[in-house]
C-alpha positions, 0 to 999 in steps of 0.5 A: 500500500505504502509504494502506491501512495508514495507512487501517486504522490510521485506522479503528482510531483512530476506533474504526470498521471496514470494515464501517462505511465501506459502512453510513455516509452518504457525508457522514459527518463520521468518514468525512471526517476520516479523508479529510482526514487520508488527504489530509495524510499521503499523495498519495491522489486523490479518486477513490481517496477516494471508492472506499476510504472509499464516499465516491461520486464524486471531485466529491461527495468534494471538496464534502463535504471542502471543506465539512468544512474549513470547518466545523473552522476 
């Protein structure tokens, strides 16, 4: 319950809505940021990632955050 609170509220800060996690590309840089937040503040799973947030399947949600990291530092 606590990780879809903590996503709508996510979602609210960004300026987005649900609607928007199924019409985004997968590897969208929102998407990703509101993941690696998600993944800061809570005990999520990719797999949970990849359904709540359409970010597809648990090895392509660690790629593209892993990729995303990388870019921010």
């Amino acid at each position: 319950m606590a990780r879809k609170l903590r996503m709508e509220a996510g979602l609210r800060d960004a300026g987005r809505t649900r609607a928007e996690l199924h019409e985004t590309n997968k590897s969208a840089a929102w998407k990703l940021q509101l993941a690696a937040g998600l993944r800061r503040r809570t005990t999520v799973t990719n797999r949970w990632l990849g359904v709540h947030l359409h970010l597809g399947a648990r090895d392509e949600v660690s790629r593209n955050l892993s990729a995303w990291s990388r870019q921010q530092h």
